[in-house]
PDB file of N, CA, C and O in Angstrom:
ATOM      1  N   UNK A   1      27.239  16.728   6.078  1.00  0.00           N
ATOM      2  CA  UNK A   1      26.626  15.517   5.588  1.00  0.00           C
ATOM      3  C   UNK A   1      25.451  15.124   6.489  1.00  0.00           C
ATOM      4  O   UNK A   1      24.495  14.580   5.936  1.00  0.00           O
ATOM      5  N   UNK A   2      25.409  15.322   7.726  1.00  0.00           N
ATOM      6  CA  UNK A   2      24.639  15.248   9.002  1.00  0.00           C
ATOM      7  C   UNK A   2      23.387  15.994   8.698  1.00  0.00           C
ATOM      8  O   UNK A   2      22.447  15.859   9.482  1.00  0.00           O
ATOM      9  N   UNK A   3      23.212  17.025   7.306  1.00  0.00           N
ATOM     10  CA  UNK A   3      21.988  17.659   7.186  1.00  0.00           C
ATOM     11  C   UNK A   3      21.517  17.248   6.109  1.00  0.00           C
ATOM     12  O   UNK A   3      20.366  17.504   5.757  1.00  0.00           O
ATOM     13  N   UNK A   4      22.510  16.404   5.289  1.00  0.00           N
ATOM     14  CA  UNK A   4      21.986  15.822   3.884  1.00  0.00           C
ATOM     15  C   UNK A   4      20.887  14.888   4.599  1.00  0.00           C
ATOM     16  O   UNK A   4      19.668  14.853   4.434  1.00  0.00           O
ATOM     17  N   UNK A   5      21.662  14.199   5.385  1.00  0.00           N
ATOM     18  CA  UNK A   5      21.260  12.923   5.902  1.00  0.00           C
ATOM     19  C   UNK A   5      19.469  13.140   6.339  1.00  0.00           C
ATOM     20  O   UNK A   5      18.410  12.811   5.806  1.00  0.00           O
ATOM     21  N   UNK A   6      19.874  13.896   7.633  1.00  0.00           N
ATOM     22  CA  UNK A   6      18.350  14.536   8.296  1.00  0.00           C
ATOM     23  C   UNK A   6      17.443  15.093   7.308  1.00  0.00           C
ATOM     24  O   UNK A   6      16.299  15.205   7.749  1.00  0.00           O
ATOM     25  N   UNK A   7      17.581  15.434   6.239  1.00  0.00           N
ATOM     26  CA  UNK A   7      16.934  16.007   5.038  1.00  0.00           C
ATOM     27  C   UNK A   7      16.457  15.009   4.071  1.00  0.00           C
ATOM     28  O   UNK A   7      15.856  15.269   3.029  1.00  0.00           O
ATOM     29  N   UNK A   8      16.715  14.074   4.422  1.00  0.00           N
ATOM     30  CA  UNK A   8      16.209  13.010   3.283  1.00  0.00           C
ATOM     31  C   UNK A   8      17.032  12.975   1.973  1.00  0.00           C
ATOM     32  O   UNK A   8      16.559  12.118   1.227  1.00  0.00           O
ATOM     33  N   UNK A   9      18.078  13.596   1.443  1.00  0.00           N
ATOM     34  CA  UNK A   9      18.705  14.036   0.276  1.00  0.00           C
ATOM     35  C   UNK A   9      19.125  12.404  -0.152  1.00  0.00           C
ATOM     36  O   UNK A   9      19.265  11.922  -1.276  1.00  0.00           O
ATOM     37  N   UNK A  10      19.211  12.010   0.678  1.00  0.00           N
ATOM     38  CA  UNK A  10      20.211  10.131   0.409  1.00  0.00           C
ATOM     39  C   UNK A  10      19.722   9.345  -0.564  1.00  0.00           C
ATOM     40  O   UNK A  10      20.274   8.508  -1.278  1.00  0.00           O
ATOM     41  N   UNK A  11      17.735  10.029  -0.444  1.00  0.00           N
ATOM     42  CA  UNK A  11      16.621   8.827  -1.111  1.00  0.00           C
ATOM     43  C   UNK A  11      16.804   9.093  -2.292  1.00  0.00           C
ATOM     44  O   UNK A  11      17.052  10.287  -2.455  1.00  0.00           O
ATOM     45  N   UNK A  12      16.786   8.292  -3.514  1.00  0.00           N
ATOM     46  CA  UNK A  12      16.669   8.375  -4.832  1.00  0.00           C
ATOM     47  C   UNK A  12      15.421   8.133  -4.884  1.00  0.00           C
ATOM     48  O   UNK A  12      14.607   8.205  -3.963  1.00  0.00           O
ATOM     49  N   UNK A  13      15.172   7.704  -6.488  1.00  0.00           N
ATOM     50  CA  UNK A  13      14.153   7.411  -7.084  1.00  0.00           C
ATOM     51  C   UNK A  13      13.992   5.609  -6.844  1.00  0.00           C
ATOM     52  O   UNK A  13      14.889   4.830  -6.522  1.00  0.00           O
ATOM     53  N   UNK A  14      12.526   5.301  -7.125  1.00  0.00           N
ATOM     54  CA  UNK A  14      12.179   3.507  -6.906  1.00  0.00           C
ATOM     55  C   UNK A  14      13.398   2.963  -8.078  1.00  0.00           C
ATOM     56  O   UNK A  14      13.606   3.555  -9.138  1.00  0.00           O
ATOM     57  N   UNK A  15      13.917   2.081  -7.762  1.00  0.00           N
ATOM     58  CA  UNK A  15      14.612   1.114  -8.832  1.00  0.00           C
ATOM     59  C   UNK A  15      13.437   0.967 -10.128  1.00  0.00           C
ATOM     60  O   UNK A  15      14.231   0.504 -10.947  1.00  0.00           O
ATOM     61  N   UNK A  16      12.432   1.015 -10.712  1.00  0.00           N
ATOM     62  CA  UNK A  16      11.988   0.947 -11.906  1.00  0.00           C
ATOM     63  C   UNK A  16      12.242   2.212 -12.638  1.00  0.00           C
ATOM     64  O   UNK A  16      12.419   2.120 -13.853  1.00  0.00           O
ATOM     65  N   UNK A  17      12.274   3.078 -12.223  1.00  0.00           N
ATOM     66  CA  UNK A  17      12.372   4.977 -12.445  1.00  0.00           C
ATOM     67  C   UNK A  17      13.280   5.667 -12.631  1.00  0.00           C
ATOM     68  O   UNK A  17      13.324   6.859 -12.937  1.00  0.00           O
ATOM     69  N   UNK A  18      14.665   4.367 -12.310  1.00  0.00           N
ATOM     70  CA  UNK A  18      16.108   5.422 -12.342  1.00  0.00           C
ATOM     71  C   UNK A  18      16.299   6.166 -13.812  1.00  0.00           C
ATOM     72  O   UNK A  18      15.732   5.860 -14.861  1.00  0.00           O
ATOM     73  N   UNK A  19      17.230   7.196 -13.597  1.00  0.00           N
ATOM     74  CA  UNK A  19      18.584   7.172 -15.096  1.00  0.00           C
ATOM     75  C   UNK A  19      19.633   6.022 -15.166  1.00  0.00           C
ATOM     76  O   UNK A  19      20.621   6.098 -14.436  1.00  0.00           O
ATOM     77  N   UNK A  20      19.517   5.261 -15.768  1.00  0.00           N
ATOM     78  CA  UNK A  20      20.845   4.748 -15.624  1.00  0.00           C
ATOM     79  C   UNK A  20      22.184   5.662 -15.462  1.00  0.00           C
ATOM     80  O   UNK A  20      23.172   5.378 -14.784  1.00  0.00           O
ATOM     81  N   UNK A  21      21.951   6.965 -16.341  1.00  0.00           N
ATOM     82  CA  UNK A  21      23.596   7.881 -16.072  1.00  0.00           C
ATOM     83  C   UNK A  21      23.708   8.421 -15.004  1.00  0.00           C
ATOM     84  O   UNK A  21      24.684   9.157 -14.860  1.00  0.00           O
ATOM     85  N   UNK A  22      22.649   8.233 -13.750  1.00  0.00           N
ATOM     86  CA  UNK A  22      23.359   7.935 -12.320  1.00  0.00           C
ATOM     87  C   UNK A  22      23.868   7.150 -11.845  1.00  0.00           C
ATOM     88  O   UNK A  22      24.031   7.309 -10.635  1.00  0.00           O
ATOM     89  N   UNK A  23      24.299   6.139 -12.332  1.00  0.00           N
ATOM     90  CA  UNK A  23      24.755   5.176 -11.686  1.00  0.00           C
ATOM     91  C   UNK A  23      26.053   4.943 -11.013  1.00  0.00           C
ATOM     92  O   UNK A  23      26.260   3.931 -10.342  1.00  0.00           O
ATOM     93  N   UNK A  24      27.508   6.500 -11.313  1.00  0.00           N
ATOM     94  CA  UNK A  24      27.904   6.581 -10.528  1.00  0.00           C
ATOM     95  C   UNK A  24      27.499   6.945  -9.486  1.00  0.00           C
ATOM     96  O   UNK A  24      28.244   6.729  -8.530  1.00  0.00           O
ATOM     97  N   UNK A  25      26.257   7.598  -9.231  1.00  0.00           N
ATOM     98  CA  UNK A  25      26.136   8.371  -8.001  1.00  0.00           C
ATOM     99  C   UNK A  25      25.532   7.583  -7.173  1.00  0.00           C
ATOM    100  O   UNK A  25      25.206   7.981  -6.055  1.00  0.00           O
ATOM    101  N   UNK A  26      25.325   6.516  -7.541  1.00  0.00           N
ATOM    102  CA  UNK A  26      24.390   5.214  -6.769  1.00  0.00           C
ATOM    103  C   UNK A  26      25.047   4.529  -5.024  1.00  0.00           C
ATOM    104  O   UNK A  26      25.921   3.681  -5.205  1.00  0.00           O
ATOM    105  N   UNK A  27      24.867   4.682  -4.161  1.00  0.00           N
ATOM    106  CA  UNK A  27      25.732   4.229  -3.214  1.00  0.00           C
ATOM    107  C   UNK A  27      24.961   2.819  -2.674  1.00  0.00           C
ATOM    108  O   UNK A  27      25.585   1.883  -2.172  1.00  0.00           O
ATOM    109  N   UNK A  28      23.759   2.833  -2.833  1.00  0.00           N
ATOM    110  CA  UNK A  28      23.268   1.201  -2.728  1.00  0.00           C
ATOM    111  C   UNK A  28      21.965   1.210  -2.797  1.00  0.00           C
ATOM    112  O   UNK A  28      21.454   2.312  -2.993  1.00  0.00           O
ATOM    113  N   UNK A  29      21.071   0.035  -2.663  1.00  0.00           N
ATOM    114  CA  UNK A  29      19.799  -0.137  -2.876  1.00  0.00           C
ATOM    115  C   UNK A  29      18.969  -0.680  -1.264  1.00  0.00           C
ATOM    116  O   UNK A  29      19.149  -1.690  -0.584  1.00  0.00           O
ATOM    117  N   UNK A  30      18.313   0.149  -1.139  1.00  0.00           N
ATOM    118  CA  UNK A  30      17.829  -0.421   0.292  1.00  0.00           C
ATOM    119  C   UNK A  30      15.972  -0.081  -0.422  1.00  0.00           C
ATOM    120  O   UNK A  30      15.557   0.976  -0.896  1.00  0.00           O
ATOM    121  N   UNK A  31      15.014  -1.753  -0.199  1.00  0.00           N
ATOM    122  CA  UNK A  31      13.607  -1.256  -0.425  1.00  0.00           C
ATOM    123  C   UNK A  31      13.306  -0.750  -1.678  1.00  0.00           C
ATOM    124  O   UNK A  31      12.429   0.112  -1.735  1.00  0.00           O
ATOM    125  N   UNK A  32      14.066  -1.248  -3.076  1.00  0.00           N
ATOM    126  CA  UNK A  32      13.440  -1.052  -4.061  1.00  0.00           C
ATOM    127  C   UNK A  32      13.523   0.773  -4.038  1.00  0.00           C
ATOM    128  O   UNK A  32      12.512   1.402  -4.350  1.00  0.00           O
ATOM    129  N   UNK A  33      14.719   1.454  -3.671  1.00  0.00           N
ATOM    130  CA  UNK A  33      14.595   2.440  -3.866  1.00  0.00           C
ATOM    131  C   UNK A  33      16.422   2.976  -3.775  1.00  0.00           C
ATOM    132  O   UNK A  33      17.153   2.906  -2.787  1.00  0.00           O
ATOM    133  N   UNK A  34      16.608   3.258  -4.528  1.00  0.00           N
ATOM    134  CA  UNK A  34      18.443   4.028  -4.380  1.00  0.00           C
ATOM    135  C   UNK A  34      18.773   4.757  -3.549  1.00  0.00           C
ATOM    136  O   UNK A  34      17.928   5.439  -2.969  1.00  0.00           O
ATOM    137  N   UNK A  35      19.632   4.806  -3.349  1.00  0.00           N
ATOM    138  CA  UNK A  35      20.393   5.304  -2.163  1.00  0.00           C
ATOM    139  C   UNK A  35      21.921   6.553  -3.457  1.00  0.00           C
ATOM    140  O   UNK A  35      22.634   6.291  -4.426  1.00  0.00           O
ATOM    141  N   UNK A  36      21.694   7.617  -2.724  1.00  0.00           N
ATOM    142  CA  UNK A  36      22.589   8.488  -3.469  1.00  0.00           C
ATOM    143  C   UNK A  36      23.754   8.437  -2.421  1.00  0.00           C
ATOM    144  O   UNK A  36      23.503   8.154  -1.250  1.00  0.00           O
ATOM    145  N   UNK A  37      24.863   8.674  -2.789  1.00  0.00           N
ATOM    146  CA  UNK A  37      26.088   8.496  -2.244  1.00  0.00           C
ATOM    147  C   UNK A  37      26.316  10.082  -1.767  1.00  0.00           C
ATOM    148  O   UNK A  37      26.680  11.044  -2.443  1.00  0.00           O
ATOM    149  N   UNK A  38      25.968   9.997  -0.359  1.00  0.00           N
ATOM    150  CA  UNK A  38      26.683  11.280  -0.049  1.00  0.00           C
ATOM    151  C   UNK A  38      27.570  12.040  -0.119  1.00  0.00           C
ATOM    152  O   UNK A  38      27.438  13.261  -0.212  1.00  0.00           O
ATOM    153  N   UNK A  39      29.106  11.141  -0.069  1.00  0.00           N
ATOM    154  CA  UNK A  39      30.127  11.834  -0.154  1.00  0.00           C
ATOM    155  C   UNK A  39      30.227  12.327  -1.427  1.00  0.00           C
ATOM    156  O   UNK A  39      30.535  13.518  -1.461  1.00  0.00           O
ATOM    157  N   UNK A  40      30.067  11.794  -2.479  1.00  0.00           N
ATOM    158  CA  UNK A  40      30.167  12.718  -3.869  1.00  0.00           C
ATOM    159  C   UNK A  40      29.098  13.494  -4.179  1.00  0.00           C
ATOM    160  O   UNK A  40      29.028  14.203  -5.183  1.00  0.00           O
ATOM    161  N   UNK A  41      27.930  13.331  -3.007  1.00  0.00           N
ATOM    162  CA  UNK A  41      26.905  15.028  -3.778  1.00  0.00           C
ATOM    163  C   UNK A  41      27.445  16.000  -2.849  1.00  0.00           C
ATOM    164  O   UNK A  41      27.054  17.129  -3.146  1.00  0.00           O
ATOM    165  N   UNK A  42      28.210  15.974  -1.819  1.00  0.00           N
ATOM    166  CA  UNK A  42      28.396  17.086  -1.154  1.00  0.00           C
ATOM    167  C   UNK A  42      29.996  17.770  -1.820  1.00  0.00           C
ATOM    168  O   UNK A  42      30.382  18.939  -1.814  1.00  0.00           O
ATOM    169  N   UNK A  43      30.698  16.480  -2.375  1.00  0.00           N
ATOM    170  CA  UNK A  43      31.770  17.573  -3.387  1.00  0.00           C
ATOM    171  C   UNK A  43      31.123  18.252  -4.124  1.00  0.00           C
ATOM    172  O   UNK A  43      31.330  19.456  -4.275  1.00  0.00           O
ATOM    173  N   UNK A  44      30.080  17.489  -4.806  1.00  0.00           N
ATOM    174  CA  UNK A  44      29.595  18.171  -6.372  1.00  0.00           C
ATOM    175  C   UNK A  44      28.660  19.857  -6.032  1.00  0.00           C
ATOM    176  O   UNK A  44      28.531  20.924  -6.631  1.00  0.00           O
ATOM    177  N   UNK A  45      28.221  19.308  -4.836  1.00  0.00           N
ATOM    178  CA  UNK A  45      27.478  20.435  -4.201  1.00  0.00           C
ATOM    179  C   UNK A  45      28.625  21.573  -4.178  1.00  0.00           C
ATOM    180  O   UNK A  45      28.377  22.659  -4.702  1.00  0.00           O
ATOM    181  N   UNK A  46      29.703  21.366  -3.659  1.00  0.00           N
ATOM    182  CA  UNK A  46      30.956  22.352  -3.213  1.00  0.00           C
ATOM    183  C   UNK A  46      31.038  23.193  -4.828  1.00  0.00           C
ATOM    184  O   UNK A  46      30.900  24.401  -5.015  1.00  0.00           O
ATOM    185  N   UNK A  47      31.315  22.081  -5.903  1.00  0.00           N
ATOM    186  CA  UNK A  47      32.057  22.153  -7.167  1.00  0.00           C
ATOM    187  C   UNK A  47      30.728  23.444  -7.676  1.00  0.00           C
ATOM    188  O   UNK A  47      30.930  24.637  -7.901  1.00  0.00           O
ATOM    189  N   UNK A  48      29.537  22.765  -7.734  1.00  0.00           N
ATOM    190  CA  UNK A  48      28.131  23.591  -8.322  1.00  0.00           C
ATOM    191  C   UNK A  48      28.395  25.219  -7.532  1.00  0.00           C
ATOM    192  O   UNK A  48      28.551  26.313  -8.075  1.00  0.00           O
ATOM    193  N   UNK A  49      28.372  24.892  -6.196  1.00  0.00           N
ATOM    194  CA  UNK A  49      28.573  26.481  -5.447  1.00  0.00           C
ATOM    195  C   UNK A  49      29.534  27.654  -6.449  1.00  0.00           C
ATOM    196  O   UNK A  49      29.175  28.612  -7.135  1.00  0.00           O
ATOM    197  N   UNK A  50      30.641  27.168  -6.209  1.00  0.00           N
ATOM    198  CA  UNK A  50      31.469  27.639  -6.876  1.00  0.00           C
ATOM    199  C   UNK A  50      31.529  28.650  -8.192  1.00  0.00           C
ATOM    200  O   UNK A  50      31.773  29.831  -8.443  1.00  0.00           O
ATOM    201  N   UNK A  51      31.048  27.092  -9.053  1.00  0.00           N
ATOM    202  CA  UNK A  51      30.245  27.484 -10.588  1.00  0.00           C
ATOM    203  C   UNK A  51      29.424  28.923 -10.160  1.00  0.00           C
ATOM    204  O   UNK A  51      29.651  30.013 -10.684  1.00  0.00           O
ATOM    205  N   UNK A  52      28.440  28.675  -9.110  1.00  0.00           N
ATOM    206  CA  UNK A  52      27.471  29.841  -9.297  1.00  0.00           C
ATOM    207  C   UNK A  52      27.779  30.567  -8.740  1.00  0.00           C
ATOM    208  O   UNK A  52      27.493  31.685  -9.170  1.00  0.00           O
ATOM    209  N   UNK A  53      28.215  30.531  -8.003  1.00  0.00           N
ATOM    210  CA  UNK A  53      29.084  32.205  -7.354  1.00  0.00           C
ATOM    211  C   UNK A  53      29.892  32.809  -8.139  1.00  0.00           C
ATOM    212  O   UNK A  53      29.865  34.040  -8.164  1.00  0.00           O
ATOM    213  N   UNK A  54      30.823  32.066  -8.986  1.00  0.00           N
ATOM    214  CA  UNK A  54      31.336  32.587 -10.394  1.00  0.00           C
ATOM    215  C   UNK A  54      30.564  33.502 -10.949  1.00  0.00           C
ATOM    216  O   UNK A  54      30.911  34.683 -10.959  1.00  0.00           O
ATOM    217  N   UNK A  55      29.400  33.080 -11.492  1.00  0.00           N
ATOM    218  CA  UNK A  55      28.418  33.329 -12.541  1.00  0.00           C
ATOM    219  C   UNK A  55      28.285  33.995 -11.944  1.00  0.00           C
ATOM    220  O   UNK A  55      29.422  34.464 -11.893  1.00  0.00           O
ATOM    221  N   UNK A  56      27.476  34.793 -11.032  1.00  0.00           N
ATOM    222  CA  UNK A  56      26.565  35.660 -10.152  1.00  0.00           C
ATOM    223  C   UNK A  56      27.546  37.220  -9.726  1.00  0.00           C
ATOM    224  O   UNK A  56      27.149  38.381  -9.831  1.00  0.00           O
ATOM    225  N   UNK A  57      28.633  36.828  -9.334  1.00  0.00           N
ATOM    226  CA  UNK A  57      29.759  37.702  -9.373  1.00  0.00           C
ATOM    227  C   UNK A  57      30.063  38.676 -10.558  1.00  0.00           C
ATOM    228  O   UNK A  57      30.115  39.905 -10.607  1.00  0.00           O
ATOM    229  N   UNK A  58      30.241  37.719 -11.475  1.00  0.00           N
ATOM    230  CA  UNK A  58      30.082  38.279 -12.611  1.00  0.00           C
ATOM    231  C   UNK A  58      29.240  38.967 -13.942  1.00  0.00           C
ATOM    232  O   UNK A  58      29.468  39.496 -15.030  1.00  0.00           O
ATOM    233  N   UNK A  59      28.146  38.585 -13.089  1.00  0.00           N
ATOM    234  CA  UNK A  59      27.042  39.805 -13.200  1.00  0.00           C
ATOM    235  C   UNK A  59      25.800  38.964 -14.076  1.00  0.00           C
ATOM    236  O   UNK A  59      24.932  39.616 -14.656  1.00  0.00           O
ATOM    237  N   UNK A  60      25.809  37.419 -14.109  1.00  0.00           N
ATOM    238  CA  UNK A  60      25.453  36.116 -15.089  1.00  0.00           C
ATOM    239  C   UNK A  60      24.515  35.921 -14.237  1.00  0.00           C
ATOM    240  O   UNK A  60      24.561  36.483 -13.143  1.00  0.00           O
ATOM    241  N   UNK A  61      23.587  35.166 -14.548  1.00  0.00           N
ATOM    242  CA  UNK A  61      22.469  34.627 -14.369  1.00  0.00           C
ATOM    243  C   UNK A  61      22.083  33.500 -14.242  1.00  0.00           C
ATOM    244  O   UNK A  61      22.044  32.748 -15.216  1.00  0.00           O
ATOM    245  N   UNK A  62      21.635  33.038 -12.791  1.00  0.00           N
ATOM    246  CA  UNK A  62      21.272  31.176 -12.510  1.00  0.00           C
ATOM    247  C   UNK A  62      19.849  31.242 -12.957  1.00  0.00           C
ATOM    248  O   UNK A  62      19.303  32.329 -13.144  1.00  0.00           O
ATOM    249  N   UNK A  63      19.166  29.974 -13.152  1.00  0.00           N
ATOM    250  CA  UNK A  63      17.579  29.343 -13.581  1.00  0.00           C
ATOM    251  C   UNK A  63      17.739  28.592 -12.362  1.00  0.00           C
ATOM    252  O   UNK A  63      18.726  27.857 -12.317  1.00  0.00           O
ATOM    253  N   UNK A  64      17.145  28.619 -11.591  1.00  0.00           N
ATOM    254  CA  UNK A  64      16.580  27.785 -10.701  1.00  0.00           C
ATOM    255  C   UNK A  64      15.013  26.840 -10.964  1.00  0.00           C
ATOM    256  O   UNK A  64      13.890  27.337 -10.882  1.00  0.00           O
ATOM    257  N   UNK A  65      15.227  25.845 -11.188  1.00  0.00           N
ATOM    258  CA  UNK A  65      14.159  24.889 -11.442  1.00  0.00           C
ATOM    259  C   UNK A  65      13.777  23.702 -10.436  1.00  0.00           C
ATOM    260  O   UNK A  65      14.686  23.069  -9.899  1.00  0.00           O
ATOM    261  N   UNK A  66      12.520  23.418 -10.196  1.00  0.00           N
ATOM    262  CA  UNK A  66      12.093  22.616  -9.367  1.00  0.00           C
ATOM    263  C   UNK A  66      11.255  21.506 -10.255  1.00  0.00           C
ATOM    264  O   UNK A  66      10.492  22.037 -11.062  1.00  0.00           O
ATOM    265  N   UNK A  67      11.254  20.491 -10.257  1.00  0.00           N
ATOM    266  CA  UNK A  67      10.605  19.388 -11.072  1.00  0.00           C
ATOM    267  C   UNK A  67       9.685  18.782 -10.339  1.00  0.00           C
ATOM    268  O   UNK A  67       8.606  18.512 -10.866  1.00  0.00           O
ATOM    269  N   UNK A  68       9.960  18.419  -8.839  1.00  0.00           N
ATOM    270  CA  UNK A  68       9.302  17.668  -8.168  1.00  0.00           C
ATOM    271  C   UNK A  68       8.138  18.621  -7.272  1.00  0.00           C
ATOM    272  O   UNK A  68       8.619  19.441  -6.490  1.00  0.00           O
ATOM    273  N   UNK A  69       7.190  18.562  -7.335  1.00  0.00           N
ATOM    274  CA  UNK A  69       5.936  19.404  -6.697  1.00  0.00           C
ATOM    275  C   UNK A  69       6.281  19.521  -5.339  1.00  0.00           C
ATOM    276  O   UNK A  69       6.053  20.653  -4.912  1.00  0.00           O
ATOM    277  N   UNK A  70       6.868  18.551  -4.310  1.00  0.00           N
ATOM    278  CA  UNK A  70       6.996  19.137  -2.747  1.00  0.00           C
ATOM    279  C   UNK A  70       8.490  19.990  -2.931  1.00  0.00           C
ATOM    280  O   UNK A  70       9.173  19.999  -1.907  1.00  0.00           O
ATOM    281  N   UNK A  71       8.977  20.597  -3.943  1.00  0.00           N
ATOM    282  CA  UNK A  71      10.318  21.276  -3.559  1.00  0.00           C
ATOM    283  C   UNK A  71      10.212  22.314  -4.461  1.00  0.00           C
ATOM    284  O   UNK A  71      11.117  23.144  -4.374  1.00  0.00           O
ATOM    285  N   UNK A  72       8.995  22.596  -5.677  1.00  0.00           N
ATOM    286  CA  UNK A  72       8.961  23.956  -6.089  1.00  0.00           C
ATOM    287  C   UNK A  72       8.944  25.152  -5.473  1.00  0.00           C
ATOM    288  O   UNK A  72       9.601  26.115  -5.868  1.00  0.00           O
ATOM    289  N   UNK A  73       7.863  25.160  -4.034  1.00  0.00           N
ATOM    290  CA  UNK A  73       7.893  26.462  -3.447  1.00  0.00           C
ATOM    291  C   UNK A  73       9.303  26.339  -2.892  1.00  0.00           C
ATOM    292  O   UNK A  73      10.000  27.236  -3.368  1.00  0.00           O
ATOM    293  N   UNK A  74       9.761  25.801  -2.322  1.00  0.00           N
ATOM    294  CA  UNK A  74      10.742  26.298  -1.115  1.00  0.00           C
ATOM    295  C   UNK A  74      12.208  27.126  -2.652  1.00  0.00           C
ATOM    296  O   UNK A  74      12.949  28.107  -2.590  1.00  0.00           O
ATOM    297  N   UNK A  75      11.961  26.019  -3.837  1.00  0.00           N
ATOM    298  CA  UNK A  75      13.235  26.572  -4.917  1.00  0.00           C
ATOM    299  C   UNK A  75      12.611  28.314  -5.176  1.00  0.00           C
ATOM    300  O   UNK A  75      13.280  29.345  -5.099  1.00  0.00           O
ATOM    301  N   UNK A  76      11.584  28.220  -5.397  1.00  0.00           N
ATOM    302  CA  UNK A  76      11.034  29.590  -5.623  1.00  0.00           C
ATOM    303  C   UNK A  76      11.200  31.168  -4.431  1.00  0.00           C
ATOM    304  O   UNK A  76      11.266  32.362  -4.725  1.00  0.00           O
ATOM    305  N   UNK A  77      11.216  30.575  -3.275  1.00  0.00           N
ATOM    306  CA  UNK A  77      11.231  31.147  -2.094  1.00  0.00           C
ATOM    307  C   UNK A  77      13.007  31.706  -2.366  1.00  0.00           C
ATOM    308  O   UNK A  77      13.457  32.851  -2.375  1.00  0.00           O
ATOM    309  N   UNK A  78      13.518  30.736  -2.512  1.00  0.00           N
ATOM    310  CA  UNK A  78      15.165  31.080  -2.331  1.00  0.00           C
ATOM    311  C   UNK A  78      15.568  31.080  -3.732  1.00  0.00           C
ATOM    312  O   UNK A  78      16.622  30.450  -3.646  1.00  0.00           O
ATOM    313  N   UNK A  79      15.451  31.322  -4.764  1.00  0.00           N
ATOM    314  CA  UNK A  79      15.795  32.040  -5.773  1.00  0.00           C
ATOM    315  C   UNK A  79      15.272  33.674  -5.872  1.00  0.00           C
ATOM    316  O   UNK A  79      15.857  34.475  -6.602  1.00  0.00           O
ATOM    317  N   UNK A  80      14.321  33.978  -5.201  1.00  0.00           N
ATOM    318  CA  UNK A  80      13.314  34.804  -5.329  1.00  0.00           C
ATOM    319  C   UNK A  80      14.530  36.189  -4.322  1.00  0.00           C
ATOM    320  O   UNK A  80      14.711  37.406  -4.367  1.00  0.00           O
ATOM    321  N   UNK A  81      15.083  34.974  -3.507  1.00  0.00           N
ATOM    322  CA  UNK A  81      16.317  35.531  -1.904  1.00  0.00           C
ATOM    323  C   UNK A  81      16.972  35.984  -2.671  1.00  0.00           C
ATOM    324  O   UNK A  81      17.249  37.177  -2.551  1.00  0.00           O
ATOM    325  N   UNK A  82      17.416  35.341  -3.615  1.00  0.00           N
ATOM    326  CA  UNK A  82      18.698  35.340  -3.875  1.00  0.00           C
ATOM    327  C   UNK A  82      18.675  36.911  -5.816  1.00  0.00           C
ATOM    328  O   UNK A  82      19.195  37.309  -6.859  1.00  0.00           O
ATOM    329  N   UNK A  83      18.204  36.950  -5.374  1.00  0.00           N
ATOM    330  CA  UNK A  83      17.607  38.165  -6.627  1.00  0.00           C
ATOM    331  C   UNK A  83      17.367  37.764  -8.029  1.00  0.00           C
ATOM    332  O   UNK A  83      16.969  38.591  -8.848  1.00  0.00           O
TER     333      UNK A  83
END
């Protein structure tokens, strides 16, 4: 959680911009901007691993997608790793 943290992963989107169907994942509002609840992205993170190591094992195929312009290269770099 100590690298979510140092990584910035916590910051959501400005409060005008959300999904509302995050709103479980909401852990609070600090500055007009959300706060993601760590402890449940690092299960979901666990749960997603899983999923794709499944898939990949089994000879299936992930899409790796980047939406936000400062995190396309680095998704591209490590999908690219990952074959």
């Amino acid at each position: 959680m100590k690298q979510l943290l140092e990584a910035g992963v916590h910051f959501g989107h400005q409060m005008r911009r959300w999904d509302p169907r995050m709103k479980p994942y909401i852990f609070t509002e600090r500055n007009n901007i959300y706060i993601v609840d760590l402890q449940q992205t690092v299960k979901l993170v666990e749960v997603a691993y899983d999923i794709i190591r499944e898939i990949s094992s089994n000879g299936g195929n992930v899409l790796f997608v980047g939406t936000k312009k400062q995190a396309q290269e680095s998704i591209k770099i490590e999908a690219e790793r990952c074959g």
